[in-house]
PQR file of N, CA, C, O and H, with PARSE charges and radii, in Angstrom:
ATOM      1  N   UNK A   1     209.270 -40.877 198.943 -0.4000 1.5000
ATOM      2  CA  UNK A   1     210.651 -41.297 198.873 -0.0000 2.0000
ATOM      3  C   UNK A   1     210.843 -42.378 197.810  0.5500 1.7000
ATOM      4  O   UNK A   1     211.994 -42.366 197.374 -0.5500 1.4000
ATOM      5  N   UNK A   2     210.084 -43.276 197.283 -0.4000 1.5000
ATOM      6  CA  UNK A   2     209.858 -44.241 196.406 -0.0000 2.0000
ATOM      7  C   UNK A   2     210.213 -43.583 195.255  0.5500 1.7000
ATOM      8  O   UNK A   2     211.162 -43.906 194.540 -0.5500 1.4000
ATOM      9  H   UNK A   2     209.148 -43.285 197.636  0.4000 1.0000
ATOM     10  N   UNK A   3     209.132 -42.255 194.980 -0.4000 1.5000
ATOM     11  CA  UNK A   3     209.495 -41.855 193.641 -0.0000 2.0000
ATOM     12  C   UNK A   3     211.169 -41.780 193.028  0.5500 1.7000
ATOM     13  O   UNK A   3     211.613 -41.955 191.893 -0.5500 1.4000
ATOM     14  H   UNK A   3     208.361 -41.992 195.560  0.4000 1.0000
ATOM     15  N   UNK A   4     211.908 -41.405 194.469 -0.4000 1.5000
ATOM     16  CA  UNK A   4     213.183 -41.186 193.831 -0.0000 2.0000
ATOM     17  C   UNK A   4     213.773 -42.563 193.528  0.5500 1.7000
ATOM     18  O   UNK A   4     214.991 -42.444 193.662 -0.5500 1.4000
ATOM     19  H   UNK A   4     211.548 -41.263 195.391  0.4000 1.0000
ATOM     20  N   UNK A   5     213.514 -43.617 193.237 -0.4000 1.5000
ATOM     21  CA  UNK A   5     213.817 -45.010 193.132 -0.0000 2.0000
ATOM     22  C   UNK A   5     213.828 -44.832 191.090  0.5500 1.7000
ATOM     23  O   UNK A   5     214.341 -45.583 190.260 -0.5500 1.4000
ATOM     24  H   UNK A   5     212.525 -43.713 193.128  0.4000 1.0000
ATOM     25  N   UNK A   6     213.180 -43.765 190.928 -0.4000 1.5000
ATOM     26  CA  UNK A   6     212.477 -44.222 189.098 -0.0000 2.0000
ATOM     27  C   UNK A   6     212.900 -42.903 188.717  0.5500 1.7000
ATOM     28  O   UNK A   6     213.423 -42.917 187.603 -0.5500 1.4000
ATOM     29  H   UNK A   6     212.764 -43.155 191.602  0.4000 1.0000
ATOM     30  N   UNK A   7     212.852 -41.605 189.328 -0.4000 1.5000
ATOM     31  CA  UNK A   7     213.149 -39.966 188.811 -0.0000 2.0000
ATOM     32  C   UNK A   7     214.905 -39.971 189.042  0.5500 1.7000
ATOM     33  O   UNK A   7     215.645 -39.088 188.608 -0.5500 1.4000
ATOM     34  H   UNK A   7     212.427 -41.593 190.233  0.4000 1.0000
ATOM     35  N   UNK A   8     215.243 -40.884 189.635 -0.4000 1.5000
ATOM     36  CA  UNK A   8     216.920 -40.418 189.560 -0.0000 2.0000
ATOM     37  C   UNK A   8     217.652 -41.133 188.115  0.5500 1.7000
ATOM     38  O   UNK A   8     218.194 -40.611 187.141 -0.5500 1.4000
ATOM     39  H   UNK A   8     214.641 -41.601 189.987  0.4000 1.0000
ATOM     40  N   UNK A   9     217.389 -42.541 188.483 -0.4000 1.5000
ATOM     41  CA  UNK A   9     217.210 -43.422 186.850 -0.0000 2.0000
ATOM     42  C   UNK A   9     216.852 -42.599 185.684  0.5500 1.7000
ATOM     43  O   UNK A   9     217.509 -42.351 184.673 -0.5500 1.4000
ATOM     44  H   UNK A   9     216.949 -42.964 189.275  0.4000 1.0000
ATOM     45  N   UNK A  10     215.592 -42.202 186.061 -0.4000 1.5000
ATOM     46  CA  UNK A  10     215.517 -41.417 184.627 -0.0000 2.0000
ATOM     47  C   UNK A  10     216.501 -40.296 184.047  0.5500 1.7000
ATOM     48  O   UNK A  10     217.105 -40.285 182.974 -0.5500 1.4000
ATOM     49  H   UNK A  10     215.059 -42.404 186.883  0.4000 1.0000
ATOM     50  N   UNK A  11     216.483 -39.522 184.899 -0.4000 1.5000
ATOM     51  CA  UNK A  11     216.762 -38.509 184.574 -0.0000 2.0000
ATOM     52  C   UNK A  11     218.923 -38.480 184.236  0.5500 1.7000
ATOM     53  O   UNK A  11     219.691 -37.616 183.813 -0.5500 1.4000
ATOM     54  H   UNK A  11     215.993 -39.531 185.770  0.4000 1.0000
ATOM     55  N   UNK A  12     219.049 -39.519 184.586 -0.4000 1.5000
ATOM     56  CA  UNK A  12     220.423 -40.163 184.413 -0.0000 2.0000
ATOM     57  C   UNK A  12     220.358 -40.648 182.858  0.5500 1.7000
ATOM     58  O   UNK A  12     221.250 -40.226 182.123 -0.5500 1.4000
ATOM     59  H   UNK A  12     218.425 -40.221 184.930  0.4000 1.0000
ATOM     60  N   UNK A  13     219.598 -41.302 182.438 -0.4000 1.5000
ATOM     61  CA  UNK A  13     218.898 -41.905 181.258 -0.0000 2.0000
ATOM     62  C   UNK A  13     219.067 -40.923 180.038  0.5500 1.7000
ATOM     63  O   UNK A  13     219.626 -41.136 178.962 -0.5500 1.4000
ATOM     64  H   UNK A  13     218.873 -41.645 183.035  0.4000 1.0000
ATOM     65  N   UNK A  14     218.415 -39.759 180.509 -0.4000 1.5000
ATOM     66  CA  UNK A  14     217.849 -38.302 179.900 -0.0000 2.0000
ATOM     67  C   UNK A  14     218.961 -37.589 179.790  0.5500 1.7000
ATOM     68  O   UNK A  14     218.972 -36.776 178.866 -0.5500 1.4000
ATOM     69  H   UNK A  14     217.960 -39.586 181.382  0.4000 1.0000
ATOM     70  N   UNK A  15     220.376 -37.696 180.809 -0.4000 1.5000
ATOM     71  CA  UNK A  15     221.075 -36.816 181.012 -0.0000 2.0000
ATOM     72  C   UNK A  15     222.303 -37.443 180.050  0.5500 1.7000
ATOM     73  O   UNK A  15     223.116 -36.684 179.522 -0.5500 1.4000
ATOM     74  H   UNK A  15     220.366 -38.357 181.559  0.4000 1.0000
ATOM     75  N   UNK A  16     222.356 -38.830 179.883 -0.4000 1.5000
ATOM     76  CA  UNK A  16     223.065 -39.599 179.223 -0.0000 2.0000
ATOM     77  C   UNK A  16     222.696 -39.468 177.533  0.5500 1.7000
ATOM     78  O   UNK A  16     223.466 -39.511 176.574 -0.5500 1.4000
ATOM     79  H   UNK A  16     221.695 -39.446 180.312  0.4000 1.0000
ATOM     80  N   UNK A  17     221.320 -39.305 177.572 -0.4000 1.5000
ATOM     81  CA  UNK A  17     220.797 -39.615 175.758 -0.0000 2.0000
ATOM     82  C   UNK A  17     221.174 -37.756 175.287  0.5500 1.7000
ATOM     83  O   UNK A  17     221.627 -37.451 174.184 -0.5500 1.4000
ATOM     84  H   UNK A  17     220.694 -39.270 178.352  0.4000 1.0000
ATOM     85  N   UNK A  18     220.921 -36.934 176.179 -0.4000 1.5000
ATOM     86  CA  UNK A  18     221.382 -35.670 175.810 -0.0000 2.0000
ATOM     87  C   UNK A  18     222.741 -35.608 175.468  0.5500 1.7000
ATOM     88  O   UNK A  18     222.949 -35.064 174.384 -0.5500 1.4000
ATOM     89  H   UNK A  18     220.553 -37.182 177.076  0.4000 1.0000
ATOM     90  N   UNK A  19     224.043 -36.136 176.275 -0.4000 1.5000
ATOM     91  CA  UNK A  19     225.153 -35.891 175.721 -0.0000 2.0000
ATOM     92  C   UNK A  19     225.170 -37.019 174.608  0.5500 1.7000
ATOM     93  O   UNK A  19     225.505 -36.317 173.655 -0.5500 1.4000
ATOM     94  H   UNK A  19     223.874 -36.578 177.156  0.4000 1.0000
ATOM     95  N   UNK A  20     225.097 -37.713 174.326 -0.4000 1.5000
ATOM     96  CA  UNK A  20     224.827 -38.659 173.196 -0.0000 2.0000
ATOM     97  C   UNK A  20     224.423 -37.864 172.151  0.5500 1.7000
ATOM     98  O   UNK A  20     225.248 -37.904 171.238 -0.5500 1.4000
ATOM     99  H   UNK A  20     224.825 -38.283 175.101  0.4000 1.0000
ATOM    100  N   UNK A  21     223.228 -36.970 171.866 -0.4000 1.5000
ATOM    101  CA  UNK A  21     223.168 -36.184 171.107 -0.0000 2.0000
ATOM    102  C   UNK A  21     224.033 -35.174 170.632  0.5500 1.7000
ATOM    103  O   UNK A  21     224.071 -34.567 169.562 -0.5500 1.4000
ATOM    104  H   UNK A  21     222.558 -36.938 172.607  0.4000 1.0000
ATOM    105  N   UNK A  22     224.720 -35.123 171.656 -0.4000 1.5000
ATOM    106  CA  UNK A  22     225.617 -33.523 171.623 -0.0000 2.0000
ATOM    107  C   UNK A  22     226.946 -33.954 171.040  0.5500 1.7000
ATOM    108  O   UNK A  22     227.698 -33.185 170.442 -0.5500 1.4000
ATOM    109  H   UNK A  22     224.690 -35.616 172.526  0.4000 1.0000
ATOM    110  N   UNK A  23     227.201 -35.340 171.272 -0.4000 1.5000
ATOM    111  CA  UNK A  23     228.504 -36.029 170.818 -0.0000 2.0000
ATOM    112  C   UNK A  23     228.398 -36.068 169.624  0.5500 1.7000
ATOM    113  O   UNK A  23     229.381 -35.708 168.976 -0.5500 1.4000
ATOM    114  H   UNK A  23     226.590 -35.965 171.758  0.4000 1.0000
ATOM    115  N   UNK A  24     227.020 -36.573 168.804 -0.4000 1.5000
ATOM    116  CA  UNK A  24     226.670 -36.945 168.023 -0.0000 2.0000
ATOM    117  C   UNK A  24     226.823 -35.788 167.044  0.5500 1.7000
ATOM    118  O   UNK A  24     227.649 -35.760 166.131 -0.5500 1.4000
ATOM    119  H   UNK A  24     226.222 -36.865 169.330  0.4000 1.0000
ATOM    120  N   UNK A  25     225.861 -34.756 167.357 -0.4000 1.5000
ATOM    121  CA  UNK A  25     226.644 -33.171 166.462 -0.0000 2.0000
ATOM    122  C   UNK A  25     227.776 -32.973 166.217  0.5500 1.7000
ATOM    123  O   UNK A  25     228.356 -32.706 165.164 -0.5500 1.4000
ATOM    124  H   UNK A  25     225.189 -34.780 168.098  0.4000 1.0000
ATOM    125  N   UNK A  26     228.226 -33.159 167.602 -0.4000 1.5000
ATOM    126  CA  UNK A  26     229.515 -32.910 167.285 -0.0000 2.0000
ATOM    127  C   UNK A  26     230.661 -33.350 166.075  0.5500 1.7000
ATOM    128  O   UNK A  26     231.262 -32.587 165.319 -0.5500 1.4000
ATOM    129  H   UNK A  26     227.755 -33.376 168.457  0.4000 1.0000
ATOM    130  N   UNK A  27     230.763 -35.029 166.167 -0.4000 1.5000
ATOM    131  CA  UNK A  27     230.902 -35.812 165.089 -0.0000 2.0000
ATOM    132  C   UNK A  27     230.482 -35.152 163.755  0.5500 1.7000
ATOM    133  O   UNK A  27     231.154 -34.841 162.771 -0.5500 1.4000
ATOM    134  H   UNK A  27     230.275 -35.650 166.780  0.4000 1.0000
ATOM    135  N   UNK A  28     229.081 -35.027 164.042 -0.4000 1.5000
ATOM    136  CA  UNK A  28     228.823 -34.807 162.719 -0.0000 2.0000
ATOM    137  C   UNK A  28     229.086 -33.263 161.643  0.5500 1.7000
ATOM    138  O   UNK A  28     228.627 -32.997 160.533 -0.5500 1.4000
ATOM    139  H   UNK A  28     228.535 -35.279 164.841  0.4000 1.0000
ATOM    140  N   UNK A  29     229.769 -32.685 162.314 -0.4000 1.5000
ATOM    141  CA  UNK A  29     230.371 -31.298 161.839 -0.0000 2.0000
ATOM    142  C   UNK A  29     229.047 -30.396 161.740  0.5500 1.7000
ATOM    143  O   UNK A  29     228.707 -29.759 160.743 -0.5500 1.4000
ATOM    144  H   UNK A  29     230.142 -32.901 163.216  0.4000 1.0000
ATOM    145  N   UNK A  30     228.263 -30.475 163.152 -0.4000 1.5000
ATOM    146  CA  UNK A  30     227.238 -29.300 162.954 -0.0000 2.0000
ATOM    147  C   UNK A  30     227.708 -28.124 163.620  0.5500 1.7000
ATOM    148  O   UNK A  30     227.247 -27.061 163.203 -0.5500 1.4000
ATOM    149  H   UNK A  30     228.540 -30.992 163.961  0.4000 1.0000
ATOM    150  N   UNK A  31     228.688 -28.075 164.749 -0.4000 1.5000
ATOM    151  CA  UNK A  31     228.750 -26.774 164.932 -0.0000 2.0000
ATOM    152  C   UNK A  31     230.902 -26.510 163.750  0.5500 1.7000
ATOM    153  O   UNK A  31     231.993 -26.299 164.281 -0.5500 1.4000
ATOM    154  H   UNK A  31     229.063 -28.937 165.088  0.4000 1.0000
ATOM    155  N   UNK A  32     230.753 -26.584 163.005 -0.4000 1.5000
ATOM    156  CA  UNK A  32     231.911 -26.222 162.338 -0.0000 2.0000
ATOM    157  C   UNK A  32     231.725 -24.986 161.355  0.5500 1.7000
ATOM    158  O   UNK A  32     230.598 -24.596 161.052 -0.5500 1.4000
ATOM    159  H   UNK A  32     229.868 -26.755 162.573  0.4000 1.0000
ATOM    160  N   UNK A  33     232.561 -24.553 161.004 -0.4000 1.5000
ATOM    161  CA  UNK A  33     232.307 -22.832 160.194 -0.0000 2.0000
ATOM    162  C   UNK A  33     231.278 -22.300 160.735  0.5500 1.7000
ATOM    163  O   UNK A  33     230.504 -21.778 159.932 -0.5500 1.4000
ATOM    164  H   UNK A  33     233.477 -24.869 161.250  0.4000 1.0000
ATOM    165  N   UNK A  34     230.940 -22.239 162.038 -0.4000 1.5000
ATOM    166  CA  UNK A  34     229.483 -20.934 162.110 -0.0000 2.0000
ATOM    167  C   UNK A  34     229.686 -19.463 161.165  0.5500 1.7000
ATOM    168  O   UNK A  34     228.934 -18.925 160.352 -0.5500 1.4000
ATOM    169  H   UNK A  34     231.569 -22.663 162.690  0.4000 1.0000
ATOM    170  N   UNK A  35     230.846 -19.149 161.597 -0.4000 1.5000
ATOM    171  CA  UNK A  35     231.118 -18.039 160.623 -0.0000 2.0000
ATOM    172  C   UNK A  35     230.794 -17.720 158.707  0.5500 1.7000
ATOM    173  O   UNK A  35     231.087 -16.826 157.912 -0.5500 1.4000
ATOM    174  H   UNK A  35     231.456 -19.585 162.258  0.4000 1.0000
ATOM    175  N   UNK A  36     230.199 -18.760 158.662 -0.4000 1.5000
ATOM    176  CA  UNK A  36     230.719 -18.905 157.148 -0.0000 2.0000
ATOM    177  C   UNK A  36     229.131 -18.877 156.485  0.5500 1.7000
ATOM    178  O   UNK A  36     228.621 -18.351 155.496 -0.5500 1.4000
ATOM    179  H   UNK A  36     229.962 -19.486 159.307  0.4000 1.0000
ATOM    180  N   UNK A  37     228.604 -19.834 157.716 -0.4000 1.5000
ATOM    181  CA  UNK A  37     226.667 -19.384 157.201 -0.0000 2.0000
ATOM    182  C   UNK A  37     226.316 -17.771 158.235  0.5500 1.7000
ATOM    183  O   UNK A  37     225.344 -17.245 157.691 -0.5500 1.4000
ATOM    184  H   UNK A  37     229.019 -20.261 158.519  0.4000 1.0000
ATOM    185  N   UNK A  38     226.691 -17.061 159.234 -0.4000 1.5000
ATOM    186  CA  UNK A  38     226.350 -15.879 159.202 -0.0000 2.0000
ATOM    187  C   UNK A  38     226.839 -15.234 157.969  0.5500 1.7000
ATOM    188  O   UNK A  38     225.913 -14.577 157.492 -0.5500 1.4000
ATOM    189  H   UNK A  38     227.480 -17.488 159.676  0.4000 1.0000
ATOM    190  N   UNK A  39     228.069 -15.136 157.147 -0.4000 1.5000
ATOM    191  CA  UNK A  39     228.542 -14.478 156.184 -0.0000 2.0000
ATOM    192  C   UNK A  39     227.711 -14.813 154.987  0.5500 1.7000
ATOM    193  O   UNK A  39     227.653 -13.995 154.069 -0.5500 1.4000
ATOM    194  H   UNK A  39     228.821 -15.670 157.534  0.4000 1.0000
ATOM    195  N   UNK A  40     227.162 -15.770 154.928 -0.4000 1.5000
ATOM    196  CA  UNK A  40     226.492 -16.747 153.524 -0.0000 2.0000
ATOM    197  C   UNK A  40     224.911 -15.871 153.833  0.5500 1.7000
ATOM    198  O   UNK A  40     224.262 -15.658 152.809 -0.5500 1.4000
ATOM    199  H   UNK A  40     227.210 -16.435 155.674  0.4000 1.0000
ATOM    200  N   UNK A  41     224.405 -15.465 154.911 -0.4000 1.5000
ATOM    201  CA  UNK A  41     223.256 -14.770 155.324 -0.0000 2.0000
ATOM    202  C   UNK A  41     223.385 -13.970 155.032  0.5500 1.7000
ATOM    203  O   UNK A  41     222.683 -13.734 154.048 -0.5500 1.4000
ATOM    204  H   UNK A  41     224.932 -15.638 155.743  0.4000 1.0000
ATOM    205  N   UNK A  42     224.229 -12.883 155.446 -0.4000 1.5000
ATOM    206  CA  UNK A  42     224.449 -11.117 155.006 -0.0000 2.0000
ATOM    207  C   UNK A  42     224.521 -11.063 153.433  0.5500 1.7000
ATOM    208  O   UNK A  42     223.776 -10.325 152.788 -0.5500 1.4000
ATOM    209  H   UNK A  42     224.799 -13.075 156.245  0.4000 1.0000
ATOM    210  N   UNK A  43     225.371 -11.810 152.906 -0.4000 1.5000
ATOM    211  CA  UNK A  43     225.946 -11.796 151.435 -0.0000 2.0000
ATOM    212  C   UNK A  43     224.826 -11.636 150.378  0.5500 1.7000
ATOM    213  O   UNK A  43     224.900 -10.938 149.367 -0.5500 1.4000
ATOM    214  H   UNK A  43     225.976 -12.410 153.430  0.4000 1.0000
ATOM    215  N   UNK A  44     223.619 -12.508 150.835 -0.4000 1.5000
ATOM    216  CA  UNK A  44     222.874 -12.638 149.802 -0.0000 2.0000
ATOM    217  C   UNK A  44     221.549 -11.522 149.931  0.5500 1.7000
ATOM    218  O   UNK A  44     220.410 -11.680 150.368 -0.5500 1.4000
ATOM    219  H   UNK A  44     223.560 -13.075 151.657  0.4000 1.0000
ATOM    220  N   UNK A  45     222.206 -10.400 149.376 -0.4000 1.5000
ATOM    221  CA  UNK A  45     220.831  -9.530 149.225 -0.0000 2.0000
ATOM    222  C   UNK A  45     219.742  -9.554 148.239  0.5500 1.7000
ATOM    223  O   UNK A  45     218.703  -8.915 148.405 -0.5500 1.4000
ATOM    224  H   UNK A  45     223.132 -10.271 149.021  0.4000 1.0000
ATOM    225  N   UNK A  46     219.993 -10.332 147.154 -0.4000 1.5000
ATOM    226  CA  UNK A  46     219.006 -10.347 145.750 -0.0000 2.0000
ATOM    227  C   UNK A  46     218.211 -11.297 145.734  0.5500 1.7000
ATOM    228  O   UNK A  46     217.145 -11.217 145.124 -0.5500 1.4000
ATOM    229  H   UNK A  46     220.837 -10.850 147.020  0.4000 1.0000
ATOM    230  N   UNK A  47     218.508 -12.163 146.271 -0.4000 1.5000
ATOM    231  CA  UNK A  47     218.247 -13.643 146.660 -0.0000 2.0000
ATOM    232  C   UNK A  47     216.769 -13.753 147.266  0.5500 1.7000
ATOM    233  O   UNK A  47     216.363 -12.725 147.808 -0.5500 1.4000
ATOM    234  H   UNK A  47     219.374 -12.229 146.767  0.4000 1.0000
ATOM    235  N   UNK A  48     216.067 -14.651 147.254 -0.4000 1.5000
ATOM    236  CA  UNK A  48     214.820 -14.395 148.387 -0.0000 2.0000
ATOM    237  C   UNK A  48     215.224 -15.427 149.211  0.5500 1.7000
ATOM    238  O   UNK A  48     215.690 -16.443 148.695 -0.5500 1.4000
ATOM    239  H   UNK A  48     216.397 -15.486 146.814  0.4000 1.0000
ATOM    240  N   UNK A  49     215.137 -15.345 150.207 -0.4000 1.5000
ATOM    241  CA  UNK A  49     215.367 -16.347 151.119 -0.0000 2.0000
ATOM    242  C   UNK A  49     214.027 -17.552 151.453  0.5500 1.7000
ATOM    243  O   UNK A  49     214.227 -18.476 152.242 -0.5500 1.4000
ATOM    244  H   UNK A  49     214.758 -14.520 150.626  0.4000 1.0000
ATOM    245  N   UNK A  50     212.948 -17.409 150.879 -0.4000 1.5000
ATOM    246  CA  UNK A  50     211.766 -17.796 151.359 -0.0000 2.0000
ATOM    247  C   UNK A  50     210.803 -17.892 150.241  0.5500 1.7000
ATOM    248  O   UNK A  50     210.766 -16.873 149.550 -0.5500 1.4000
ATOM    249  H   UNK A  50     212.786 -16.658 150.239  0.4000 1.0000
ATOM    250  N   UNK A  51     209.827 -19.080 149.798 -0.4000 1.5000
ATOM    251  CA  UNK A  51     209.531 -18.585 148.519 -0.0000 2.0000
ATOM    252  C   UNK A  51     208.136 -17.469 148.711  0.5500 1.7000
ATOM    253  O   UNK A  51     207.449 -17.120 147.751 -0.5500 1.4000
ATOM    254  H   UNK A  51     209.858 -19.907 150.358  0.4000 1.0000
ATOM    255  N   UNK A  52     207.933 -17.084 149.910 -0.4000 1.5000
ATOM    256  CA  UNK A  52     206.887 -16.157 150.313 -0.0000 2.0000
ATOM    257  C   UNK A  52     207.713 -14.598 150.199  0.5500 1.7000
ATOM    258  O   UNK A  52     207.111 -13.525 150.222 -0.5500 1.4000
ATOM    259  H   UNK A  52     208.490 -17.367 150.690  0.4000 1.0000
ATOM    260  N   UNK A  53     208.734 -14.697 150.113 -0.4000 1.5000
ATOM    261  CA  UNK A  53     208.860 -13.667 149.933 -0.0000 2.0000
ATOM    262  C   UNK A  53     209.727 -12.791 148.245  0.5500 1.7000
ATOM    263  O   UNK A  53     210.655 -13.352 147.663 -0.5500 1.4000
ATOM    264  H   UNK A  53     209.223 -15.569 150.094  0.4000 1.0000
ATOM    265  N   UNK A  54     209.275 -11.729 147.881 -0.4000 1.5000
ATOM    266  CA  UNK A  54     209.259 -11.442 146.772 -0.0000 2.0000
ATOM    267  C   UNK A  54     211.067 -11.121 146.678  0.5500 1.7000
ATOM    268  O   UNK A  54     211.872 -10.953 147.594 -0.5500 1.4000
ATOM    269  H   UNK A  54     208.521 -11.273 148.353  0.4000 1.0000
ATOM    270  N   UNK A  55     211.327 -11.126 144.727 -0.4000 1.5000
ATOM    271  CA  UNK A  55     213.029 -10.363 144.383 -0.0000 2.0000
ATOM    272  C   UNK A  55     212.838  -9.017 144.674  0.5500 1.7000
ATOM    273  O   UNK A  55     211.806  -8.360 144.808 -0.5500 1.4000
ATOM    274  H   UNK A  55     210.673 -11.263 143.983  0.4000 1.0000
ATOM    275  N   UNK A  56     214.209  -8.674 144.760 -0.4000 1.5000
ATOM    276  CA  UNK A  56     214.959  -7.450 144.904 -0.0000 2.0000
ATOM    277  C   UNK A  56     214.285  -6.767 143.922  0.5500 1.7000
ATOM    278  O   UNK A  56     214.106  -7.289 142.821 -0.5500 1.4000
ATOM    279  H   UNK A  56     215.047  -9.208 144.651  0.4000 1.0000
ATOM    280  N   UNK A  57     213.839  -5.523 144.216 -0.4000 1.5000
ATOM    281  CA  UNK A  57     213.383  -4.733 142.879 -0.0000 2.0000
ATOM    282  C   UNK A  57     211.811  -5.137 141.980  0.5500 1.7000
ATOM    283  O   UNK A  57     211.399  -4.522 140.997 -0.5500 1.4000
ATOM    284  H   UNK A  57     213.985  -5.099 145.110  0.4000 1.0000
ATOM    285  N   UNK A  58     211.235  -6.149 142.545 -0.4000 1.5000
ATOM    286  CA  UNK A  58     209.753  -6.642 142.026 -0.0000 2.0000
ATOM    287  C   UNK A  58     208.677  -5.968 143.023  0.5500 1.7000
ATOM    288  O   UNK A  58     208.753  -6.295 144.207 -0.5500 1.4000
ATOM    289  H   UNK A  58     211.570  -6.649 143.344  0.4000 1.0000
ATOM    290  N   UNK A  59     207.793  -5.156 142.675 -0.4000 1.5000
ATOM    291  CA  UNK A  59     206.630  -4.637 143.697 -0.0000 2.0000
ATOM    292  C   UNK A  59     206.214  -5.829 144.572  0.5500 1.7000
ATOM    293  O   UNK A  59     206.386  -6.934 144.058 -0.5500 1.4000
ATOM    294  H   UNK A  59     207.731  -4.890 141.713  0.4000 1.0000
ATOM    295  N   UNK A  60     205.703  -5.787 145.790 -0.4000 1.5000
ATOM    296  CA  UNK A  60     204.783  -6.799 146.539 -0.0000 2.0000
ATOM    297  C   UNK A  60     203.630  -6.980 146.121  0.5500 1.7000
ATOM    298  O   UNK A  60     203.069  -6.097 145.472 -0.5500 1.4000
ATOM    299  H   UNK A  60     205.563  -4.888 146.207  0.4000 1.0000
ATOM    300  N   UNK A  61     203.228  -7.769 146.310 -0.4000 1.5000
ATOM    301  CA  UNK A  61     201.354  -8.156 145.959 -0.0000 2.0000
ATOM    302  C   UNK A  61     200.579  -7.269 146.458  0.5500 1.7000
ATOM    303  O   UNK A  61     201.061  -6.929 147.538 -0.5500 1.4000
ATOM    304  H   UNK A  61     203.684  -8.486 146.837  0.4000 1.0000
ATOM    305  N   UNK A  62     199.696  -6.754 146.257 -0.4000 1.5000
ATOM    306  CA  UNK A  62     198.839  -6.464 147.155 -0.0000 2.0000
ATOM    307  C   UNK A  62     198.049  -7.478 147.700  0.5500 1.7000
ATOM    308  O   UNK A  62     197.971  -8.592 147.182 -0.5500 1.4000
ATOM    309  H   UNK A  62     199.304  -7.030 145.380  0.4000 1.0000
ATOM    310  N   UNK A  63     197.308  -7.069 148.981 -0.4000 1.5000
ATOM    311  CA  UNK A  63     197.090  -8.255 149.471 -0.0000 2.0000
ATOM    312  C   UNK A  63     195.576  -8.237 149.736  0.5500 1.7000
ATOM    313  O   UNK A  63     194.969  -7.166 149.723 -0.5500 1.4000
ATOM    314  H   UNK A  63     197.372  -6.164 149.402  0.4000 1.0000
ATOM    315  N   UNK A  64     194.831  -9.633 150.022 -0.4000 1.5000
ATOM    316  CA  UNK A  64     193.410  -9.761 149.625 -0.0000 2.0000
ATOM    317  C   UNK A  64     192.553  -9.281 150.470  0.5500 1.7000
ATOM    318  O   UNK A  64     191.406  -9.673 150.686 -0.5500 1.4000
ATOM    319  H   UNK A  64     195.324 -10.503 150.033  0.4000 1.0000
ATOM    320  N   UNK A  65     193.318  -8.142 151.105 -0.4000 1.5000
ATOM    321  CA  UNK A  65     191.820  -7.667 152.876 -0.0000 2.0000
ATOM    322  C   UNK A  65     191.892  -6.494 152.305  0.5500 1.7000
ATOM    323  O   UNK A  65     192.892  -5.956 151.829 -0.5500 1.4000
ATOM    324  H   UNK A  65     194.250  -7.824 150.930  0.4000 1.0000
ATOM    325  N   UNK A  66     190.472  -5.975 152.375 -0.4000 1.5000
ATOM    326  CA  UNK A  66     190.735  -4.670 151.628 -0.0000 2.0000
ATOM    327  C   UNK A  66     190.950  -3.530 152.962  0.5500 1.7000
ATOM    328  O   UNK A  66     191.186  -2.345 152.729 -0.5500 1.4000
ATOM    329  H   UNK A  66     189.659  -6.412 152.762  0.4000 1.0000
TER
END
């Protein structure tokens, strides 16, 4: 029964610093235009997205396991 003296605190603590975070996104215009980076994703087909991965139209490497 003690424990709940320190796990309710906490987790009040935890439950408080989470919306703090979430406020904090918020503010900060992270969830704004979602629409606009799925569209910015599809759009770019030529593009590499990754520098591991090769352009549009260039063969792949072959690769070193035979």
């Amino acid at each position: 029964m003690d424990v709940l003296y320190l796990l309710i605190p906490l987790s009040v603590l935890a439950m408080l610093a989470i919306l703090g975070l979430f406020a904090w996104a918020l503010q900060g215009g992270q969830f704004d235009a979602l629409d606009g980076e799925a569209a910015r994703i599809l759009a770019a087909e030529g593009e590499a997205l990754d520098a591991d991965q090769v352009a549009k139209g260039t063969p792949p490497e072959e690769s070193a396991c035979p």
